[in-house]
C-alpha positions in Angstrom: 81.5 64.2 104.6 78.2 64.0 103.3 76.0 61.1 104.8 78.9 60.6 107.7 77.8 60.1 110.9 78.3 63.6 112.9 78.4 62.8 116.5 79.8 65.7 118.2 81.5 64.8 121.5 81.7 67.6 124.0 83.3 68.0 127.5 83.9 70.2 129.8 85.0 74.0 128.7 88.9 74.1 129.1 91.5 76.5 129.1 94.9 76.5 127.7 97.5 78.9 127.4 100.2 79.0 123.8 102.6 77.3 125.4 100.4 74.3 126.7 100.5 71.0 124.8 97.2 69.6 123.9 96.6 66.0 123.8 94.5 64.0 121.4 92.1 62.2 123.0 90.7 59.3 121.0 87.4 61.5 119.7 89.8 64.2 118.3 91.8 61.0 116.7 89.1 60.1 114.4 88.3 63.5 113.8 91.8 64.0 112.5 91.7 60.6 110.7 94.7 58.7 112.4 94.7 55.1 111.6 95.3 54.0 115.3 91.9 55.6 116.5 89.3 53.7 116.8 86.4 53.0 113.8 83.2 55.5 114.8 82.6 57.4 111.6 83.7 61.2 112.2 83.3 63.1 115.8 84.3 66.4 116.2 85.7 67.5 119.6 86.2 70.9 121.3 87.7 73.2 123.5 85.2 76.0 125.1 87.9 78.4 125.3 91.3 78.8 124.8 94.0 82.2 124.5 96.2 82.0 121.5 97.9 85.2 120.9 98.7 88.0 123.6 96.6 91.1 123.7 97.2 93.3 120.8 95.6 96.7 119.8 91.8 96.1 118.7 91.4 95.4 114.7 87.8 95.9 113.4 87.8 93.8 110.1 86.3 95.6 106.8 82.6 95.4 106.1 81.8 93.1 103.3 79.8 94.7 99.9 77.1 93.2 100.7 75.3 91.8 103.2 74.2 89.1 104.3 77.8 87.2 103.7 77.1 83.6 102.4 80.3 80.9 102.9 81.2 77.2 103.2 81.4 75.5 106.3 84.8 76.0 108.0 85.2 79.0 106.2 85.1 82.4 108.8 83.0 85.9 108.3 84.4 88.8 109.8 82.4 91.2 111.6 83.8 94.1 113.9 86.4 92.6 115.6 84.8 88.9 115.6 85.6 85.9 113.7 82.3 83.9 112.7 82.7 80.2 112.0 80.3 77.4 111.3 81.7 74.1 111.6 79.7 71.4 110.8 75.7 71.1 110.3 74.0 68.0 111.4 70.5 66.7 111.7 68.8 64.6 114.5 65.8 63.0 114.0 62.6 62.8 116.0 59.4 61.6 115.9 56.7 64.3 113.9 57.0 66.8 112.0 60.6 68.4 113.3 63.9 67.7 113.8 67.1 68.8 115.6 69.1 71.1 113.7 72.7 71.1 115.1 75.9 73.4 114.4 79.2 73.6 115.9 79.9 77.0 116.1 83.1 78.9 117.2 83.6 82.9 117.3 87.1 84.1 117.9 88.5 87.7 119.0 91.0 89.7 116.9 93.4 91.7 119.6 90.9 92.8 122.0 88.4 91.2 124.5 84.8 91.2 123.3 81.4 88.7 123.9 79.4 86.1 122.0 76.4 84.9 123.2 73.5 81.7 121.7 71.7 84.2 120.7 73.9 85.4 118.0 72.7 82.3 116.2 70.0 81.6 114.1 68.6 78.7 111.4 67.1 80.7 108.1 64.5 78.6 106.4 64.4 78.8 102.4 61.6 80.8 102.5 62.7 83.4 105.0 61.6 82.0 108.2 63.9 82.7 111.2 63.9 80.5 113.7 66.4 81.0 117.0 68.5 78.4 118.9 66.7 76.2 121.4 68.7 76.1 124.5 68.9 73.0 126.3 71.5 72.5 129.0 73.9 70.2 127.5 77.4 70.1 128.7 79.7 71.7 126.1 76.2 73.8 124.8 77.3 77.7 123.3 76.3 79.5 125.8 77.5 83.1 127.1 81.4 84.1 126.6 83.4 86.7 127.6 86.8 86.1 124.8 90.1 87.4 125.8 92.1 89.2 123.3 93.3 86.3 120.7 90.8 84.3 122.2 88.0 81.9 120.7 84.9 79.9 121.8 83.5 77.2 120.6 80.8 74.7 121.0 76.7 73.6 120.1 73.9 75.3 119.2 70.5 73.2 118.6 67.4 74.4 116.3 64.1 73.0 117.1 62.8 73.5 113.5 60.2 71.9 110.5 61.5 68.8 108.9 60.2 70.2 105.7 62.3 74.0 106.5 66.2 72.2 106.7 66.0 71.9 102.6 67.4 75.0 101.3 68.1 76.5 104.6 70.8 78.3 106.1 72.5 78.2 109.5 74.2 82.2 110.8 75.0 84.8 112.9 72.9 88.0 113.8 73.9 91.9 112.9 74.0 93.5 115.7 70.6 95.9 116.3 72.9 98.6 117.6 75.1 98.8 114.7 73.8 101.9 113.2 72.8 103.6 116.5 72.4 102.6 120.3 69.3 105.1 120.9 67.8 103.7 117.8 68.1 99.6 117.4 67.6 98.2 114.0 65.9 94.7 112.7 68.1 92.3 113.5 69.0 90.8 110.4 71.5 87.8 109.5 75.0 88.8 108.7 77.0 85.4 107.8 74.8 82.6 106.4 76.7 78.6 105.7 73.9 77.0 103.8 73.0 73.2 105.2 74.6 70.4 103.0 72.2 69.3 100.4 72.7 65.7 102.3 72.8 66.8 106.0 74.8 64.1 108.4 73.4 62.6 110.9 73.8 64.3 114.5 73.5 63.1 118.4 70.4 65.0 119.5 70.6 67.3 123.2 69.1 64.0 124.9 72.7 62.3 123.8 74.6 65.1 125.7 75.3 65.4 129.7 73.4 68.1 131.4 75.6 70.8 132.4 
């Protein structure tokens, strides 16, 4: 929702198995849109982590034709066994010449355990320019993961980065530098690219977030 504001609510990680009901709190009311919640433009809430499926035999998706893989926010990019998703884009403001750059990330597992780390982010500027996340402590922050088979984590990643570099940019999710060879690491080089909404929403900079 271009313009909206985009304050993304995060808590603690949690856990939940199939089986387990999850309640709405009144964040994930508005984010749903249900009449009853109360009025505070759109929030997006989160679980860290959470098993959906039992463990199943490993499936490595297909490689795309070409790389890097550009889609819409929402929309996933499969690489190896992983499930890439960028949520939602936001901006912060501050004072100078940069801004906050914020995504809601969430990487899922197909039927086998693997990792996602921060660092498997990055912002690309229009002109090239890489720029990687900024870590800064927040509660409900993308940090480290081990995912279970089925699994998925979710969360923020924050880009310290030029005001004048968020036009035409792109927020994504590194190849791998060992995915040719291990005794011979390649440039890492973005693999899945969501380009930020020519009309970025407003986001709750890392100073609006509990320290974890």
């Amino acid at each position: 929702m271009a313009g909206a504001a985009l304050a993304v609510l995060l808590g603690g990680s949690s856990a939940a198995t199939p089986s387990a009901v999850e309640m709405l709190d009144a964040p994930q009311l508005v984010a749903f849109g249900d009449p009853a919640a109360p009025s505070r433009g759109l929030v997006l809430s989160h679980v860290t982590e959470v098993v959906t499926v039992p463990a199943e035999q490993c499936t490595s998706f297909a490689a795309p034709a070409s790389i890097p893989v550009t889609a819409r926010l929402g929309e996933s990019v499969a690489y190896g066994s992983s499930l890439y998703t960028i949520q939602a884009i936001g901006v912060a403001d501050r004072r100078g010449e940069r801004v906050w750059l914020v995504a809601r990330v969430a990487v899922a597992r197909s039927g086998c355990q693997g990792s996602a780390s921060l660092w498997d982010f990055l912002f690309l500027a229009a002109d090239g320019t890489s720029h990687g996340p900024a870590p800064q402590g927040r509660r409900g922050e993308f940090t480290s993961y081990e995912i279970p088979a089925g699994g998925w984590a979710t969360g923020l990643v924050f880009f310290d980065v030029p005001r004048t570099a968020v036009a035409g940019g792109s927020v994504g999710f590194r190849e791998s530098p060992f995915a040719v060879s291990v005794t011979a690491p390649t440039p890492i080089r973005p693999y899945g690219l969501w380009p930020v909404p020519a009309v970025p929403a407003a986001a709750v900079p890392p100073r609006g977030y509990p320290r974890s």
